[in-house]
C-alpha positions as protocol buffer text, in pm:
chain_id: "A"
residue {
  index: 1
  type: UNK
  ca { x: -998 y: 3848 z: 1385 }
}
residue {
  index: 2
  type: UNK
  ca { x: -871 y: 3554 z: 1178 }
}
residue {
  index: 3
  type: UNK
  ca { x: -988 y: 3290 z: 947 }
}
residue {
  index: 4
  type: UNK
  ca { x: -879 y: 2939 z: 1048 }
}
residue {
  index: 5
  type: UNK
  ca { x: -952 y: 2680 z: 768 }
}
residue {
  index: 6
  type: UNK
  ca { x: -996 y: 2357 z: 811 }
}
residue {
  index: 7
  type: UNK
  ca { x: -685 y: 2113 z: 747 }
}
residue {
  index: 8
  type: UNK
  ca { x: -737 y: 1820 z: 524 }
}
residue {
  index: 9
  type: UNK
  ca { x: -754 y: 1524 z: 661 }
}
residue {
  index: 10
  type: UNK
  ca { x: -868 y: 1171 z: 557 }
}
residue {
  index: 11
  type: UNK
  ca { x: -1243 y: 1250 z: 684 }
}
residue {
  index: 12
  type: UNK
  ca { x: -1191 y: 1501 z: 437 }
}
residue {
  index: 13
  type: UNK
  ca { x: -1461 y: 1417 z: 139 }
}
residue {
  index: 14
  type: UNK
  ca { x: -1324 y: 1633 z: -156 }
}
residue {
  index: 15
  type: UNK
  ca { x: -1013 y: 1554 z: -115 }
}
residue {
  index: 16
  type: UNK
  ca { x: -1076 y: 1202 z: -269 }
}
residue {
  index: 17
  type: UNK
  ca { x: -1350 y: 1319 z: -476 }
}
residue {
  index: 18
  type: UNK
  ca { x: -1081 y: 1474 z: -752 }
}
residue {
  index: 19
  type: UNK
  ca { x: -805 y: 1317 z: -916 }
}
residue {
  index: 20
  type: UNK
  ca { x: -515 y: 1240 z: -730 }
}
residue {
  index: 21
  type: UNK
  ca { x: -111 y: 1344 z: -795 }
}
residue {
  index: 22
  type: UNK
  ca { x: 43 y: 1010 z: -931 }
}
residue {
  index: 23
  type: UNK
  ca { x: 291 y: 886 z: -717 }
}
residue {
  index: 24
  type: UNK
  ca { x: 488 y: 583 z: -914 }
}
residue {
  index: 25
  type: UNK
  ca { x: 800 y: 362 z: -768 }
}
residue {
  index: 26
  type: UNK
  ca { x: 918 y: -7 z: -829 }
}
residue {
  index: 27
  type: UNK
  ca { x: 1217 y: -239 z: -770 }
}
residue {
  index: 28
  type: UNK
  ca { x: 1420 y: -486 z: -912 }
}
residue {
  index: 29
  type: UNK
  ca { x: 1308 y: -806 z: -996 }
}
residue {
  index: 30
  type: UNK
  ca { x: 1508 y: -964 z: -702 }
}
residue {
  index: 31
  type: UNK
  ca { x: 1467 y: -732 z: -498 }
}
residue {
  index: 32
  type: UNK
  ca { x: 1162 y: -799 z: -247 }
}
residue {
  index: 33
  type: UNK
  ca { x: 1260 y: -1086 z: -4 }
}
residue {
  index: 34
  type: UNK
  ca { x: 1055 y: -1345 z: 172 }
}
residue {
  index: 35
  type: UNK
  ca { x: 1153 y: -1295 z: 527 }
}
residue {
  index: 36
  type: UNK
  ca { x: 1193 y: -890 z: 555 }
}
residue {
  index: 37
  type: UNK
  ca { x: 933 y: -704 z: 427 }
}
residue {
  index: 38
  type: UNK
  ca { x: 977 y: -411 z: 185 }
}
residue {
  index: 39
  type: UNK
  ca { x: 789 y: -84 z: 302 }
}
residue {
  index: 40
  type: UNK
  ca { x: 706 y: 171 z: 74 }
}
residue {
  index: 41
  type: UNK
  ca { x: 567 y: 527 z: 237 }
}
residue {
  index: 42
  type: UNK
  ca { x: 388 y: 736 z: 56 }
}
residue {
  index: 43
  type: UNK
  ca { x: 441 y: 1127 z: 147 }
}
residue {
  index: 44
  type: UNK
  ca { x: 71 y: 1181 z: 155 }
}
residue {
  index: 45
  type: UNK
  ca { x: -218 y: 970 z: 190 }
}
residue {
  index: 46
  type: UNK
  ca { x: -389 y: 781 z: -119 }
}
residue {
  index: 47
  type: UNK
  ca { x: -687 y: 739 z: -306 }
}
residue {
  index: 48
  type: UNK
  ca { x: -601 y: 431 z: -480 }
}
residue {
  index: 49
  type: UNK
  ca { x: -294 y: 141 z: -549 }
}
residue {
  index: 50
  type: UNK
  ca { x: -224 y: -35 z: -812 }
}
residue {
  index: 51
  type: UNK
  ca { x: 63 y: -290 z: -792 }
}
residue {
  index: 52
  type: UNK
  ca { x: 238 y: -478 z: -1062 }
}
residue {
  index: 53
  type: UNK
  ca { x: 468 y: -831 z: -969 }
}
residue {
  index: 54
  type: UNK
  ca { x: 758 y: -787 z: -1231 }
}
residue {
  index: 55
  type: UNK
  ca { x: 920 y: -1078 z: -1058 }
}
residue {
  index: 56
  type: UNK
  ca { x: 957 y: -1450 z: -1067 }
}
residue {
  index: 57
  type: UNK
  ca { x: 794 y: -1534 z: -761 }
}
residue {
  index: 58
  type: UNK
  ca { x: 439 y: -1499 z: -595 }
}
residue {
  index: 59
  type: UNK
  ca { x: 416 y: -1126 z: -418 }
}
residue {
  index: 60
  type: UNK
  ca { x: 229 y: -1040 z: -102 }
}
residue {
  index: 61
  type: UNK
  ca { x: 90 y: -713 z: -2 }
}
residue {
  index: 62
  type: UNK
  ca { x: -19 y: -575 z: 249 }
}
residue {
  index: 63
  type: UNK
  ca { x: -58 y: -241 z: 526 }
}
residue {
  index: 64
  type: UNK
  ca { x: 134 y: -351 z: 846 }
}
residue {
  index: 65
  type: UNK
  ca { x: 458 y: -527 z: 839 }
}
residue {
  index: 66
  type: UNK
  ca { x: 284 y: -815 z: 1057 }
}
residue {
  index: 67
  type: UNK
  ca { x: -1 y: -861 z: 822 }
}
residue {
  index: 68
  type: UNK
  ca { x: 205 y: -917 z: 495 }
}
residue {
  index: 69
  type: UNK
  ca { x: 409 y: -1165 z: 692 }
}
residue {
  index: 70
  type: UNK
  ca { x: 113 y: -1324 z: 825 }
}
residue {
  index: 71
  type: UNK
  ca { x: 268 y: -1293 z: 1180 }
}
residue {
  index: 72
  type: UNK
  ca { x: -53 y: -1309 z: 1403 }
}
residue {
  index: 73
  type: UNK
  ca { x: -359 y: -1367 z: 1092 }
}
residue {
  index: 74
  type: UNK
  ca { x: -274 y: -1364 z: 750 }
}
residue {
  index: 75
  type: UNK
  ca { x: -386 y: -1002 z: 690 }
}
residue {
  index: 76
  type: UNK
  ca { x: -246 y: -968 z: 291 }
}
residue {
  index: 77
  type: UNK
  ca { x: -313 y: -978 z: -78 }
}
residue {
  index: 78
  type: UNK
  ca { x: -145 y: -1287 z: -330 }
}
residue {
  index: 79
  type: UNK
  ca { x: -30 y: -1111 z: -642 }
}
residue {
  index: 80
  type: UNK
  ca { x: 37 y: -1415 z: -837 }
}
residue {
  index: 81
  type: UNK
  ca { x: 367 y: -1407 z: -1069 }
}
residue {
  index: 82
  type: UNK
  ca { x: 148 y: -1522 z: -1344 }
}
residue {
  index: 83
  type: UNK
  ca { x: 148 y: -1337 z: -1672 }
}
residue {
  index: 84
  type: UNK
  ca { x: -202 y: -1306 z: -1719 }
}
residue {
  index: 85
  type: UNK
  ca { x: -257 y: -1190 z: -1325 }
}
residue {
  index: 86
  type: UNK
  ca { x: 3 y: -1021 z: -1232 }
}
residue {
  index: 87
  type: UNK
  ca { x: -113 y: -657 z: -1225 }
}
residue {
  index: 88
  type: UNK
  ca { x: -350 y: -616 z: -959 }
}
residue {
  index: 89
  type: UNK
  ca { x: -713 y: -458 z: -976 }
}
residue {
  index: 90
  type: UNK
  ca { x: -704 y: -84 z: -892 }
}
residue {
  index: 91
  type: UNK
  ca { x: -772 y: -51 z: -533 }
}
residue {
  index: 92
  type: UNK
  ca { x: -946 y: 235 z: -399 }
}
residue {
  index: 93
  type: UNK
  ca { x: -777 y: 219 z: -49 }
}
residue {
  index: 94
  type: UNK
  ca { x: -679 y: 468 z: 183 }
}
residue {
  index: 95
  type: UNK
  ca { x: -345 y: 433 z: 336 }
}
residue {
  index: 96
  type: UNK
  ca { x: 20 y: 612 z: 405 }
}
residue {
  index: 97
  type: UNK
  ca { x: 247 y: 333 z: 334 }
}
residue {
  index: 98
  type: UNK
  ca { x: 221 y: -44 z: 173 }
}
residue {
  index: 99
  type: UNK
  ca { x: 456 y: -335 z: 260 }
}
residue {
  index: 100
  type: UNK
  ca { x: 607 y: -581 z: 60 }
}
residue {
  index: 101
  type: UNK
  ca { x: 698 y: -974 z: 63 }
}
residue {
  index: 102
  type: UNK
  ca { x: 795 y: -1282 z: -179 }
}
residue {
  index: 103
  type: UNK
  ca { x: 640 y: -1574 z: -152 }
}
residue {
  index: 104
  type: UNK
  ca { x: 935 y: -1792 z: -184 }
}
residue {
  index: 105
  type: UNK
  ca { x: 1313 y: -1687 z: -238 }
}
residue {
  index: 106
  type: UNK
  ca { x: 1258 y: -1311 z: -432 }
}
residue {
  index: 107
  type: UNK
  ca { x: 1070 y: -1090 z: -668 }
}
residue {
  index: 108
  type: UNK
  ca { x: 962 y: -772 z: -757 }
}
residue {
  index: 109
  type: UNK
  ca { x: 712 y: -470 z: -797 }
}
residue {
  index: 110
  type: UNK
  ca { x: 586 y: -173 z: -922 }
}
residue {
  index: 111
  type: UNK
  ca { x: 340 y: 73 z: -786 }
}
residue {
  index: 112
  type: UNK
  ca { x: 111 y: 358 z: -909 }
}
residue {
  index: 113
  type: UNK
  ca { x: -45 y: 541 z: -647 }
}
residue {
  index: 114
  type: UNK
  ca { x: -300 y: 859 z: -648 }
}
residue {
  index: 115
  type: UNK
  ca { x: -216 y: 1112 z: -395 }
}
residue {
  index: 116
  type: UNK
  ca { x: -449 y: 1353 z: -190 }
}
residue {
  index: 117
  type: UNK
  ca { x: -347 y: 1688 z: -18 }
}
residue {
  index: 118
  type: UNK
  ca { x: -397 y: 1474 z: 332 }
}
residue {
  index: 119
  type: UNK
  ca { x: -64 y: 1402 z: 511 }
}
residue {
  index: 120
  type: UNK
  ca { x: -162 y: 1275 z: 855 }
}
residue {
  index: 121
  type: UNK
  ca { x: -356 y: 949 z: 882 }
}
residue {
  index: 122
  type: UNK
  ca { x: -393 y: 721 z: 1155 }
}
residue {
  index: 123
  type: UNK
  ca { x: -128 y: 432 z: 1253 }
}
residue {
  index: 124
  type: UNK
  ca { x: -268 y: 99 z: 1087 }
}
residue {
  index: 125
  type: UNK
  ca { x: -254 y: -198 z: 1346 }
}
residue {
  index: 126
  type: UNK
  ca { x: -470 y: -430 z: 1498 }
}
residue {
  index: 127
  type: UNK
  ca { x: -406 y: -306 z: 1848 }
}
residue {
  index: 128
  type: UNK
  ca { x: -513 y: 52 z: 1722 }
}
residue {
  index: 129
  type: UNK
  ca { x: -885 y: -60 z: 1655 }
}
residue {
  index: 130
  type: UNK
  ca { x: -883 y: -149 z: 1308 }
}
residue {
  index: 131
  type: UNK
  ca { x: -928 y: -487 z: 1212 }
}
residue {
  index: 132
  type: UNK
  ca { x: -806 y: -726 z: 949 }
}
residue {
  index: 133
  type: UNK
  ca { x: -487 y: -515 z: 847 }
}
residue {
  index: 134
  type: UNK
  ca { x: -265 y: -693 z: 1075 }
}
């Protein structure tokens, strides 16, 4: 007879109950564009973001490629280029990849990220059931 454990997954409750592995990434200040968004994938799904602008420009972020662009809604976060406001609050959000976008002409990022041991998670679109992420 044999033992079959359960996998994690993101139902799973302790898995965002302890601290997470950091995860940390950026680019260059001209890096992010406004008409092609930047996507940044995470190799296992998070317990929290938190995203710096480092550039000259306003940045957007957001979970689909269509809702940072603001293709069908305007499904995204401003992250002002302002020095006072340009780190955003930690978010306690999870997801498997974020997306990038200037505002005007180009700017930049960085990203801290806490990690679970959960690697599949659901597709995030608007057509898939969940709403407001684009």
């Amino acid at each position: 007879m044999s033992i079959h454990y359960p996998k994690a997954h993101h139902g799973s409750t302790s898995e965002f109950q302890v601290s997470g592995f950091p995860f940390v990434t950026g680019s260059s200040t001209t890096e992010v564009g406004a008409t092609t968004p930047i996507k940044i994938g995470f190799p296992y799904v998070t317990q929290f973001i938190q995203v710096t602008n480092i550039g000259g420009n306003d940045l957007y972020i957001g979970f689909t490629a269509n809702g940072v662009k603001g293709a069908e809604t305007i499904n995204r976060i401003l992250l002002p280029n302002d020095a006072g406001s340009n780190v955003s609050p930690v978010i306690p959000v999870k997801c498997d990849a974020v997306y990038f976008l200037s505002s005007t002409s180009t700017t930049g990022f960085t990203i801290i990220a806490g990690l679970t041991n959960v690697k599949e998670f659901p597709e995030m679109t608007g057509s898939n059931g969940f709403e407001g992420v684009g």
